[in-house]
C-alpha positions as CSV (number, residue, x, y, z in Angstrom):
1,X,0.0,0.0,0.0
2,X,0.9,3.6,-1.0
3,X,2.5,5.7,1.9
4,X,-0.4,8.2,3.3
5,X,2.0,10.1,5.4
6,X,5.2,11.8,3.8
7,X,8.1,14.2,4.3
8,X,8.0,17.1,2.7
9,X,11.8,15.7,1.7
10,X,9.8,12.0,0.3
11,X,7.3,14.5,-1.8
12,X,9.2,16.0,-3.7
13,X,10.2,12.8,-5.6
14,X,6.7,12.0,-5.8
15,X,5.6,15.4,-7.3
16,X,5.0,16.0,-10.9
17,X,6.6,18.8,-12.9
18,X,2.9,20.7,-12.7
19,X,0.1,19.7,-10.3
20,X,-1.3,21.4,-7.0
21,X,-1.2,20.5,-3.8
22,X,-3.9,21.5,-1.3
23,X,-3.3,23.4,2.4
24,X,-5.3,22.4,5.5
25,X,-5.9,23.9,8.5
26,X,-8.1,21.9,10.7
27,X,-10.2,23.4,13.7
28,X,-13.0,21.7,16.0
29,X,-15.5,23.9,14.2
30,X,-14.3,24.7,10.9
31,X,-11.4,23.1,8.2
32,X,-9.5,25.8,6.5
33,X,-8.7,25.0,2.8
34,X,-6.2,26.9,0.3
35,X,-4.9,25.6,-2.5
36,X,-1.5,26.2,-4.5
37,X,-0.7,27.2,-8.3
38,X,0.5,24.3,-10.5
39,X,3.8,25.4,-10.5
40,X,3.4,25.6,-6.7
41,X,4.8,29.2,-6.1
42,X,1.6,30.5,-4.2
43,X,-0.4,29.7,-2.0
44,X,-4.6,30.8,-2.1
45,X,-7.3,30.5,0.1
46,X,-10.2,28.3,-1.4
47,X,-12.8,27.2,1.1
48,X,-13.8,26.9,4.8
49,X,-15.7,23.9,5.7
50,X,-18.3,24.1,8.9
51,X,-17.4,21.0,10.3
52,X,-20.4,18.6,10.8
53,X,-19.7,14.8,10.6
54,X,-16.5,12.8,10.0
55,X,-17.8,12.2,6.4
56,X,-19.3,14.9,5.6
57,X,-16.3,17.0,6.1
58,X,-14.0,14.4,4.5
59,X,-16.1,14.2,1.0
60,X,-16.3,17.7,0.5
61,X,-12.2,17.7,1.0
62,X,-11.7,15.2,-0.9
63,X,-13.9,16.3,-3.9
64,X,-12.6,19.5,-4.0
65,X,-9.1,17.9,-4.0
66,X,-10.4,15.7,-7.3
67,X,-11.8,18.8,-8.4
68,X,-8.1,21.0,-8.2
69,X,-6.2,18.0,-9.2
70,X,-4.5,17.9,-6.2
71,X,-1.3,15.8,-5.3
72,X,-0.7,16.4,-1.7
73,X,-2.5,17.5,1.7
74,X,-0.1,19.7,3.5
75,X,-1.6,20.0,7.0
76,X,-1.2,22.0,9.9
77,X,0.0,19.6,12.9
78,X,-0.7,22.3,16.3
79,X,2.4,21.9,17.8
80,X,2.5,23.3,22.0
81,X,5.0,25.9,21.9
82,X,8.0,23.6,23.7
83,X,7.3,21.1,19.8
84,X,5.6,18.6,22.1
85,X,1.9,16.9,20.7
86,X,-0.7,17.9,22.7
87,X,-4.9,16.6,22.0
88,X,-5.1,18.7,19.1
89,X,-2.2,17.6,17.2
90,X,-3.6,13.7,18.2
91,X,-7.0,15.0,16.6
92,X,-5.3,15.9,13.4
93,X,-3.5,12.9,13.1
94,X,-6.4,11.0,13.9
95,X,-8.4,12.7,11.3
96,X,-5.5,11.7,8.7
97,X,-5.9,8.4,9.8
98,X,-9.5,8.1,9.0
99,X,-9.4,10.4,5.5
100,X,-6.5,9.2,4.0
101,X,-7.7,5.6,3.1
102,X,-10.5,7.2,1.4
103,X,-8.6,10.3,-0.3
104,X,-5.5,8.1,-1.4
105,X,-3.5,11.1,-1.5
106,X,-0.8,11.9,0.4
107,X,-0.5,14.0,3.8
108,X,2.6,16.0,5.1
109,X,2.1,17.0,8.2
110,X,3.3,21.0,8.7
111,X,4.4,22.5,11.8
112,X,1.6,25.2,12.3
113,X,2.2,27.2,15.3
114,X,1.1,30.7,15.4
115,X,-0.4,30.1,11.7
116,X,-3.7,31.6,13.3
117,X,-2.1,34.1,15.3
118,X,0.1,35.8,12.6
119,X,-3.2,35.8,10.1
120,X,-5.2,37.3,12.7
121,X,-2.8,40.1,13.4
122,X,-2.4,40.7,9.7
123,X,-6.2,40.8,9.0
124,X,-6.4,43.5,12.2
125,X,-3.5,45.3,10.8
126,X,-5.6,45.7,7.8
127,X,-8.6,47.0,9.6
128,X,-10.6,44.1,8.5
129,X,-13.9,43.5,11.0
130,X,-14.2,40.9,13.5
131,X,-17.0,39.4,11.6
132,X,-14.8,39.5,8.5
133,X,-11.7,38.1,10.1
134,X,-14.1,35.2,12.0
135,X,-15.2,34.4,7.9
136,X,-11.6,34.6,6.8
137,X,-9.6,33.1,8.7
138,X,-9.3,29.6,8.8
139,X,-8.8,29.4,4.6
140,X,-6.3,32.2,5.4
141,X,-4.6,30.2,7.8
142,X,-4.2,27.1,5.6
143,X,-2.9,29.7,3.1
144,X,-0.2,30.6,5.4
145,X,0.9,26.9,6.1
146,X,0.8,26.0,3.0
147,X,3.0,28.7,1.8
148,X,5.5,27.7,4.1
149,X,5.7,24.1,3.2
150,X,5.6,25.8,-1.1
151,X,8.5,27.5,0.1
152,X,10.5,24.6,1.7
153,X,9.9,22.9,-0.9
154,X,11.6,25.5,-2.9
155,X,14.5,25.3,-1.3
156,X,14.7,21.8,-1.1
157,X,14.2,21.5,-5.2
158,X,17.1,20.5,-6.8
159,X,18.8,23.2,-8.9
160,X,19.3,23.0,-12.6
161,X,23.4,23.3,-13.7
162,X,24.5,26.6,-13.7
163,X,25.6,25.7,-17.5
164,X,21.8,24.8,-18.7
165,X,21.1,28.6,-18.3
């Protein structure tokens, strides 16, 4: 059976020159979705799902995941400040547990501590409303921690020869 929990580091041999991969930031109420170019540069918020049931909130993922032609989950894993798992970080994986057999996609899991907080203060900093920022910001959030992991993954792409320029 295929692997449904990678490295960042094991995706990248997986990933196709062009295809999307999709950000999540899960939350007892809601699940953040974003979703990146093809060439997987940027990062854009897509969709918040209002959590309901297990399946419920899994399908709509998933199809949206079929929709984008999506490669990868890149999810947030809420880290305590010290790196140690608390119960939400054993709900997330727990949730990748049940969704994976049924997405047969890959998960990375993405070190998401203060993903909330720095979105927050940048929505405020923009004068957006509290009602705004509550509609906002969870798709925001998986924005932010999927950029980070686009980024990363930049970094760790191999580098054409200087010569082949």
């Amino acid at each position: 059976m295929e692997e449904t929990v990678l490295t960042l580091e094991n995706l990248i041999a997986r990933l196709p020159p062009k295809a999307r991969l999709m950000g999540i930031d899960l939350g007892t109420k809601t699940i953040g979705l974003a979703l990146s170019d093809v060439e997987r540069r940027l990062a854009s918020p897509l969709e918040t799902i209002r959590r309901t049931k297990f399946t419920a909130d899994a399908t709509r993922m998933i199809e949206l995941a079929c929709k984008h032609e999506v490669v990868a989950f890149i999810i947030g894993l809420p880290l305590n400040m010290d790196g140690s798992e608390g119960p939400r970080a054993q709900s997330t994986r727990a949730f990748v547990r049940q969704t994976a057999p049924l997405a047969r996609i890959p998960f990375v899991f993405w070190d998401e501590r203060l993903s909330t907080a720095a979105v927050t203060r940048e929505l405020i900093a923009q004068d957006a409303s509290r009602a705004k920022r509550a509609e906002v910001v969870d798709r925001m959030a998986a924005a932010y921690i999927l950029q980070g992991a686009l980024d990363r993954l930049a970094r760790l792409a191999p580098k054409p020869p200087l010569d082949a320029m």
